[in-house]
C-alpha positions, 0 to 999 in steps of 0.5 A: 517543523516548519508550515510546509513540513506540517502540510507535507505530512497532513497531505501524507496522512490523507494518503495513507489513511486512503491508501491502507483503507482501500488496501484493506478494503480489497482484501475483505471484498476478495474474502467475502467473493470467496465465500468468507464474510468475516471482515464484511461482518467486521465493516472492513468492505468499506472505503469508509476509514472509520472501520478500518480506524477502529481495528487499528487505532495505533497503526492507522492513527497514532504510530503514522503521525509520531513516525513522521514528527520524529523522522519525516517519514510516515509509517503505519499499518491495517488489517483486515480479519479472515476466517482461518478455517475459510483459508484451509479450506479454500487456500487459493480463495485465500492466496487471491484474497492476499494479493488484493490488497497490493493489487489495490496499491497499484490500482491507485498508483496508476490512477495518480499516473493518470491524474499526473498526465491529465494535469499536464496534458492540461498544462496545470502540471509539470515533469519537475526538473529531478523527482524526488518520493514526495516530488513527482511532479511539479505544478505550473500554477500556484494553486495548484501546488497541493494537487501536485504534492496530493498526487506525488504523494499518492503515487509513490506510497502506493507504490511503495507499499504494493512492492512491500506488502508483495514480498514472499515474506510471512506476514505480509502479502506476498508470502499468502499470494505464493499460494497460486504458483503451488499445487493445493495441498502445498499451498494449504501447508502454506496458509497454516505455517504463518498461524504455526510461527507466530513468533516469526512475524517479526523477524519476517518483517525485519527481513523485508524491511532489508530486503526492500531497502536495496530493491525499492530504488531500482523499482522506483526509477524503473516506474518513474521511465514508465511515467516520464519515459522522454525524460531521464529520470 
């Protein structure tokens, strides 16, 4: 692995690390607003990683470094902790709670979009001649090259796991968010079933992973239009 790949990946890690720390963070702020202080009492409302380290040490340390040194390609996870009771009482408090974390993702991945049209409006960055997910946009001056890897980086990990993470898949996110579209009592008997199949948490992310296979590419040339829309992407 050669200078740019290690710089690649120390840049990806940055990202992760404040992408899945502030993803975790919104969902412990989303349970504390709603009357649960479990992860507020654990440290988890926090953009500080430190806490969020400390739950997941193989998840947001050790599993993101090794995924990307034997692939090029970085993977991880957190979590925050909830009160179950909390979530049966209150299953659309619950529901919300799931959706901040994605909603978090995007937060970020905006505010890269953002940051990528101040740079070129500045003429500091460019639209690069083919995008790529760690190529979104290219720089003009070359020291500004870590800032525009910084900024492709943040855009499309967080895009990436906002779209994931909102899949109707138990356990991930979207499956807890289905709760808003359902009458309470259904989106109580929702709450409980991921508690009720343990054993099917595993299987439920095999399936998003082949689910999210196909469905990313589309996702991300549509977001791409969106952020170059004069440019055919």
């Amino acid at each position: 692995m050669n200078g740019d790949s290690l710089l690649l990946g120390l840049t990806w890690y940055v990202v992760f690390l404040l992408s899945t720390t502030c993803h975790e963070a919104a969902h412990a702020l989303a349970a504390k607003l709603g009357g649960d202080l479990t992860a507020f009492h654990g440290g988890q409302v926090s953009l500080d990683p430190i806490p969020h380290i400390r739950r997941e040490p193989f998840g947001m340390v050790i599993f993101p470094i090794l995924s990307f040194l034997a692939g090029g390609w970085m993977m991880g996870w957190a979590s925050a902790p909830y009160d179950p009771f909390w979530a049966n009482q209150h299953p659309r408090r619950a529901a919300w709670m799931s959706l901040a974390g994605p909603g978090a993702n995007f937060v970020l991945a905006a505010l890269a979009a953002l940051l990528i049209h101040v740079g070129i409006w500045t003429h500091v960055l460019a639209p690069p001649d083919s995008a790529s997910f760690t190529h979104i946009v290219a720089s003009v001056k070359p020291g500004a090259a870590g800032a525009a890897s910084l900024l492709s980086v943040l855009f499309s990990l967080n895009l990436l796991l906002g779209v994931f993470n909102l899949l109707p898949v138990p356990p991930l996110d979207g499956f807890g968010a289905l709760g808003l579209l359902l009458p309470e009592e259904a989106a109580r008997k929702l709450q409980n079933l991921p508690r009720q199949m343990r054993g099917f948490s595993m299987i439920g992310l095999l399936i998003a992973w082949r689910l999210f296979d196909p469905l990313f590419d589309p996702v991300f040339t549509l977001a791409l239009g969106a952020l170059y829309p004069s440019y055919g992407f």
